[in-house]
C-alpha positions in Angstrom: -11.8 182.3 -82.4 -14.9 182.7 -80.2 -15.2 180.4 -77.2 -18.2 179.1 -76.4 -19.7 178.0 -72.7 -22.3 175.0 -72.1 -24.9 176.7 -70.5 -26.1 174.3 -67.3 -28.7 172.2 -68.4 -31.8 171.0 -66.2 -30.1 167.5 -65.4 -27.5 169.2 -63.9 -29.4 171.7 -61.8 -31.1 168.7 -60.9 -28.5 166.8 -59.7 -27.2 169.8 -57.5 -26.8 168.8 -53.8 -29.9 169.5 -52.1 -30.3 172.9 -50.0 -32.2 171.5 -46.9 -31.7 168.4 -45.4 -33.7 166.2 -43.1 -32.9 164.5 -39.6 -35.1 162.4 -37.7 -35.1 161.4 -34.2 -36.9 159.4 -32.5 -38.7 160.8 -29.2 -38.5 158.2 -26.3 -38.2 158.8 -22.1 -34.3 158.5 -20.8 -33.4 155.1 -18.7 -31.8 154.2 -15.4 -28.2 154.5 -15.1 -26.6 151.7 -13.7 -23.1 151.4 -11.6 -21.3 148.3 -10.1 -20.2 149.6 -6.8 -16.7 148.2 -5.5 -16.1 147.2 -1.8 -16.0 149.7 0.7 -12.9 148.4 2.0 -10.2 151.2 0.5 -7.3 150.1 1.7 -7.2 146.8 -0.4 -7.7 148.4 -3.2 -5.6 150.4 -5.9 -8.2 152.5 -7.0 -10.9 154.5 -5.1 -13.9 153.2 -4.2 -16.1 155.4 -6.5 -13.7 154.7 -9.4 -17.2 152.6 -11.0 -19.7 155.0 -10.1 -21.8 156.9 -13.1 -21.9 159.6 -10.6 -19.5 159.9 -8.2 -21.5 162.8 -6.3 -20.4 165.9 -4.5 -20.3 166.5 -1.0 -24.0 168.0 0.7 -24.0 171.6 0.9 -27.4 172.2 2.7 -25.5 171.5 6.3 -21.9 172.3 7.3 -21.4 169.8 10.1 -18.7 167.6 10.2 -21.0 164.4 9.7 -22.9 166.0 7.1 -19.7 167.5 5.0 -18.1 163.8 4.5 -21.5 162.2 3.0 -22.1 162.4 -0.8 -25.1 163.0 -2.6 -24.9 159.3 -4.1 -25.2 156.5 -2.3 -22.1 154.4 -3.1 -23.5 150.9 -2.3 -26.5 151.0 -4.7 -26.7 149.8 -7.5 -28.9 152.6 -9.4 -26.9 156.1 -10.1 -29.2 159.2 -9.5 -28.5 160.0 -13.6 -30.6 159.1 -16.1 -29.4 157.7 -19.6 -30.5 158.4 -22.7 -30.2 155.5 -25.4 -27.5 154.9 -27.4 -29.5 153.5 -30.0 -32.7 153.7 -32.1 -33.7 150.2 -29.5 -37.3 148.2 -30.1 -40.6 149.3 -31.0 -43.0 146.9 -29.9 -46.9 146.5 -30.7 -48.9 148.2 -28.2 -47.0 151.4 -27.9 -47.0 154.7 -29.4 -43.8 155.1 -31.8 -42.9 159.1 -31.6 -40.3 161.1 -34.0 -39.7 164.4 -34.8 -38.6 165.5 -38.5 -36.9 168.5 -38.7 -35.9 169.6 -42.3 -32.7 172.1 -42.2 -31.7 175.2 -44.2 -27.9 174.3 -44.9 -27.0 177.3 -47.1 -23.8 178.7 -45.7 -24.1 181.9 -44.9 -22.6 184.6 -47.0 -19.1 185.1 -46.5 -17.9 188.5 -44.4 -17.6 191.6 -46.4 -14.2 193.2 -47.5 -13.1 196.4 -45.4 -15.1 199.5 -46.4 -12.4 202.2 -48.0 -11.7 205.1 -45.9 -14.3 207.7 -46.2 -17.4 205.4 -46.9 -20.4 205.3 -44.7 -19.8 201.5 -43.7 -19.3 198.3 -45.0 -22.0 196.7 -47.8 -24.1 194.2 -46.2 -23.0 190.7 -47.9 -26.6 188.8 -49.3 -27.3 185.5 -49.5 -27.2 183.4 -53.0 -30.1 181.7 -52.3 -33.8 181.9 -50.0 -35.7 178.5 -48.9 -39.6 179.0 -48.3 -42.4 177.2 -48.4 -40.6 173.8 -46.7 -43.6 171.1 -46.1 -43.1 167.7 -44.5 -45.3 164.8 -45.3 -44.6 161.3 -43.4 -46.7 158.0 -44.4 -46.4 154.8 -43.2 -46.2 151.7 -44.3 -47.2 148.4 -42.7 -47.6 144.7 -43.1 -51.5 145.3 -43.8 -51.1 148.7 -45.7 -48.5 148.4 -47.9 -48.9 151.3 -50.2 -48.6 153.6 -46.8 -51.3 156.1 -45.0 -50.3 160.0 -44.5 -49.8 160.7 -41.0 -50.9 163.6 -39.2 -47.8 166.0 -37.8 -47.5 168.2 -34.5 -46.0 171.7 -34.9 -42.7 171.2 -32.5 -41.9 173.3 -30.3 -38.8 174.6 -31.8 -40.5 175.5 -35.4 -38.3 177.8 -37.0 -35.9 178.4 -34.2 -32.8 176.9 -34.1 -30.4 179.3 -35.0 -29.8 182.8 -35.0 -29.2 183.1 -38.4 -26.4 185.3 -39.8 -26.2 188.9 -39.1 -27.7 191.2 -41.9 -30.0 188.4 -43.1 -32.2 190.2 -46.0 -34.8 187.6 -44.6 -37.3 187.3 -41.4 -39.1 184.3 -40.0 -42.2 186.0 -40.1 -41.8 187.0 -44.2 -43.2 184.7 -46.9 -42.0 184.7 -50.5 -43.6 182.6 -53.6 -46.7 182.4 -51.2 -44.9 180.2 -48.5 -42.9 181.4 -45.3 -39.4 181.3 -45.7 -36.9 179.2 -43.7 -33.7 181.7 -42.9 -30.6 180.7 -42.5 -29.6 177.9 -39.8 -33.2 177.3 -38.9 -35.1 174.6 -38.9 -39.1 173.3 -39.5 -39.8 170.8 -37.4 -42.9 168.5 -37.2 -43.4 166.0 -34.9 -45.1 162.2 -35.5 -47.1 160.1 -33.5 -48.2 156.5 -34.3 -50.1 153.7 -32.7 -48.0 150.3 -33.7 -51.1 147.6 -33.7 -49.4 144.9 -35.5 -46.1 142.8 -36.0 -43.8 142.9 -38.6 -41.7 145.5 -41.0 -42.7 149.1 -41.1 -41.5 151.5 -43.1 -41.7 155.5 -42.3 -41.5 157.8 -46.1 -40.6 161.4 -45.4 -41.4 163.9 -48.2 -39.7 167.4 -48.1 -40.8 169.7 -50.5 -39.4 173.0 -51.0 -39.0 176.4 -53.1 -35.8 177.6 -53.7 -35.1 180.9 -55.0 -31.7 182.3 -56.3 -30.7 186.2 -55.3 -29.0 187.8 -57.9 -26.4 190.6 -57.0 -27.5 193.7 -59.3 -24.2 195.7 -58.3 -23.2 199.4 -57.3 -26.0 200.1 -55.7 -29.0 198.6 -57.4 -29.3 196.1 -54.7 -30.5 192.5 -55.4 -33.2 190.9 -57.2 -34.8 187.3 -56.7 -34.3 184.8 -60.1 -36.4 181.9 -61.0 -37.3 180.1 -58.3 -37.7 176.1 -58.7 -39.5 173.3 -56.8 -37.5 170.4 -55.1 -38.2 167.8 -53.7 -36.4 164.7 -52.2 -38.1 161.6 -50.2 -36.4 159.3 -47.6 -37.6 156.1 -46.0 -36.8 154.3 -42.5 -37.4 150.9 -41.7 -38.1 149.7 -38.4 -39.5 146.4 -37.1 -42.3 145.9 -34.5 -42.2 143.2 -32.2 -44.6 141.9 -29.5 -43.8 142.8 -26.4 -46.4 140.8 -24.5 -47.1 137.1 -25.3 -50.8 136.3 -24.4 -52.2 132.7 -24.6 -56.2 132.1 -23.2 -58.0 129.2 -22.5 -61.7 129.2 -22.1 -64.8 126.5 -21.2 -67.9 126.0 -20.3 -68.3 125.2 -16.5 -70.3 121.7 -16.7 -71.8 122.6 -13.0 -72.7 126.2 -13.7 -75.8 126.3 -15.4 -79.1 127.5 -13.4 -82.7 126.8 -13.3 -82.9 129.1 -15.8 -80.6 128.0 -18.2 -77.8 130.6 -17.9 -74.2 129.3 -19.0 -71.2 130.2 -17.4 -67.8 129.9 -18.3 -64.6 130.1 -17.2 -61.5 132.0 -19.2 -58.0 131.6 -18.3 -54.6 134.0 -20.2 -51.1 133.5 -19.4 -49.3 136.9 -20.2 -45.4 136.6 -20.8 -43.2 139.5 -21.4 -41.3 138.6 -24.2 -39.7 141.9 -24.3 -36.4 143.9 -23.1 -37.6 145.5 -20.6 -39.5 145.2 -17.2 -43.4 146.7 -17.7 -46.3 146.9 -14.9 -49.7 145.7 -15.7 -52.1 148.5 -15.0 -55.1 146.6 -16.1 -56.2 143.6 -17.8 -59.8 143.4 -18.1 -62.4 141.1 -20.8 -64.6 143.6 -22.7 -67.7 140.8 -22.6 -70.2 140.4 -25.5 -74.0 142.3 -25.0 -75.0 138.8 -23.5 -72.4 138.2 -21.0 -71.0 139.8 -18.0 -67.1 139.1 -16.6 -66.3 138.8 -13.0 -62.3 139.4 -12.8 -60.4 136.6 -10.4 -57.5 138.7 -10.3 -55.1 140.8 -7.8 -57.8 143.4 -8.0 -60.6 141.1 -7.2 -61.2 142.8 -4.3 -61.1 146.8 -5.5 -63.6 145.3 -8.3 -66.2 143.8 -6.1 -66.1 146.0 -2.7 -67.7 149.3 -2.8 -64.6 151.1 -0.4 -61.3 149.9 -0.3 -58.6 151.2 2.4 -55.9 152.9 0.1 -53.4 150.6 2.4 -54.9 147.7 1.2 -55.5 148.4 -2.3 -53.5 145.9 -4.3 -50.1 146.5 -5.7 -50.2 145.9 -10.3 -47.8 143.1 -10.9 -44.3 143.7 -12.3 -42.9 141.4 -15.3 -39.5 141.2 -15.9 -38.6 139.6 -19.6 -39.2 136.0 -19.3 -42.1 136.1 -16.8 -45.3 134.7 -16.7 -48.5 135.9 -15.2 -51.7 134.2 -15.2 -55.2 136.1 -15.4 -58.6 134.0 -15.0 -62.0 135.4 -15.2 -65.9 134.7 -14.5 -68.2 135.0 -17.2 -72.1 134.6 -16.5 -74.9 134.7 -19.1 -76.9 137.9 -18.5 -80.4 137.4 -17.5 -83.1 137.4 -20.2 -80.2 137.0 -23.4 -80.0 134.6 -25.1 -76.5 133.2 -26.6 -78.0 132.8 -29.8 -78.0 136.3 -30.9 -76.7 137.9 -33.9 -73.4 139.0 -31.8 -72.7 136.5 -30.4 -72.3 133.2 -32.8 -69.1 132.6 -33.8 -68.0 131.7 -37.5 -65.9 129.6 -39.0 -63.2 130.2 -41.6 -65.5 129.3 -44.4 -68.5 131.6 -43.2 -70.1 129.1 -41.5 -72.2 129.3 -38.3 -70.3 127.0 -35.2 -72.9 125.5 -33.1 -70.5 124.0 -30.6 -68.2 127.7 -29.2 -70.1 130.3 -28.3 -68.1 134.1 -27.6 -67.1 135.6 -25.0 -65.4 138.6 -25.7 -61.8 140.3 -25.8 -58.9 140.6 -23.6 -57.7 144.2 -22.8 -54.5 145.0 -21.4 -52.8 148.2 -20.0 -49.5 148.5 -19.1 -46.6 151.2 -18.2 -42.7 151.1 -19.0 -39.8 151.5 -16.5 -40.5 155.0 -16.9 -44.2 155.7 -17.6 -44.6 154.9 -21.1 -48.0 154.1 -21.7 -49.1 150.6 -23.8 -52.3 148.6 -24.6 -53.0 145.3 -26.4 -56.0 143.8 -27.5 -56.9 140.1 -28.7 -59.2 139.1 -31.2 -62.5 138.0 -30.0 -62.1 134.7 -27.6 -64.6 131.7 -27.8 -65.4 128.9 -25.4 -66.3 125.9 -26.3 -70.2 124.6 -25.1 -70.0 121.7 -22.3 -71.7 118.9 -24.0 
């Protein structure tokens, strides 16, 4: 009685595990490390005094005195350890910043198995193949955001380790540099890697969809010495999505009004604007600028800590002014001068101000928008700006 085998259908070679797989990291500067010091005095204690230190620190080997030789490297009493950290967790991504990941999409064949002793009298041992070759990997990220649902491609970076990784396993019938099916192939234990760089500009639930397409191609021992030859290859393809939410990090509320006493002989208007900043955030930032981009008919006078750098041609580096530092939970407050330009008028085309229902407001005139620049605890670079701010016309 004949047997007879079920051939593998499509459904199952469809449901085989995938070939290359796909980690992504997010990209983000290290933190300070921070210790809780214990009293100097040793001999009250069961434990040594640098028992709580990330870093306990080494003794100085640049002098050999006797002084020298018993300090450390790391100051004991502070607070801050020399080390930095990196995070422990994915942490926030807030509006204002750039969000940065790399994707790197993984050959995870297992390389061939190690070849049986060579009989005695044969020129060597055969070189064992691989079952399988990965080229032509691509990476395609989109993402998706409260006011684009349906998702925008995103430009990648080559990274820096693109098709390194690994040294792949001796006798690899493959190269880096050799393409197959029209697209370079991935050896084994290597990786692509592309990197991503987005500008978060509003709150709420993103959503980051990674494509990965791929060719894989099955080799096909011949026997004897016929070597190998390459079978059909197929297309795959598998898609994976990350959700992240982006939250404010600074808190900005303005206040703006015509100065009753500040109109000229000629009629210019003047008015004064007023922002409280918070940081609403996790972390301590420092302002480097906050500034009004005025409308064509106005000019801004800033009334802040670099009033002075702003209106003085030469400033002493000794005196320049040192940019503010909020901690989460503080407040700052930012006021500036805006004049009418001479020979504008307020009434033109720019600078009316609508209402919801398309309307032309008579009564609030605009002034402009609110920039703001700041840095991280350790350099990251932000920037936030509000919607176009009105003042309301003394009557």
């Amino acid at each position: 009685m004949s047997r007879h085998q079920r051939a593998q259908s499509t459904g199952d070679q469809l449901r085989a595990p995938h070939t290359v797989s796909l980690k992504v990291l997010r990209l983000s500067r290290p933190s300070l490390s921070y210790q809780s010091p214990l009293p100097c005095a040793a001999d009250t204690l069961s434990a040594s005094p640098k028992a709580l230190l990330s870093y306990p620190g080494v003794p100085s080997a640049t002098n050999h005195d006797s002084d020298s030789a018993a300090r450390t490297t790391t100051n004991s009493s502070f607070a801050i350890a020399p080390l930095l950290k990196l995070p422990e967790a994915f942490g926030a991504a807030y509006v204002g910043e750039t969000f940065a990941c790399t994707l790197c999409a993984n050959n995870e064949i297992l390389p061939p198995p190690p070849p049986p002793p060579a009989p005695e009298g044969s020129d060597g041992q055969p070189k064992q193949q691989p079952t399988r070759v990965i080229s032509g990997v691509r990476i395609v990220a989109e993402m998706q955001t409260p006011s684009t649902p349906a998702g925008a491609v995103l430009d990648l970076e080559e990274g820096a380790m693109d098709l390194e990784g690994g040294d792949g396993a001796e006798g690899d019938v493959v190269s880096p540099t050799q393409t197959m099916h029209g697209g370079k192939v991935l050896p084994l234990g290597r990786s692509l890697q592309r990197v991503l760089r987005f500008e978060l500009k509003e709150e709420g639930a993103h959503v980051l969809a990674v494509t990965v397409t791929y060719t894989e191609t099955p080799i096909v021992a011949n026997g004897g010495e016929k070597g190998t030859t390459t079978g059909q290859p197929r297309v795959r393809t598998f898609r994976k999505l990350y959700q992240f939410v982006a939250q404010s990090l600074l808190s900005v509320r303005t206040k703006a009004g015509e100065i009753p006493m500040g109109r000229g002989k000629n009629g210019r208007t003047m008015h004064a604007l007023e922002a409280q900043l918070e940081n609403v955030g996790e972390s301590a930032v420092s302002l480097e600028a906050v500034s009004l981009v005025s409308r064509p008919a106005f000019s801004s006078t800033s009334l802040n800590w670099d009033f002075a750098s702003s209106t003085a041609t030469k400033v002493p580096p000794q005196s320049a002014p040192h940019a503010p530092v909020l901690n989460p939970r503080d407040v700052i407050q930012v006021a500036f001068l805006v004049e009418q330009r001479r020979n504008t008028t307020i009434d033109e085309e720019d600078d009316h101000v609508l209402s919801p229902t398309g309307t032309k407001v008579t009564d609030r005139v605009a002034l402009g928008q609110l920039a703001i620049q700041w840095r991280s605890a350790m350099g990251d670079r932000g920037s936030l700006s509000t919607g176009l701010l009105t003042s309301r016309r003394a009557t």
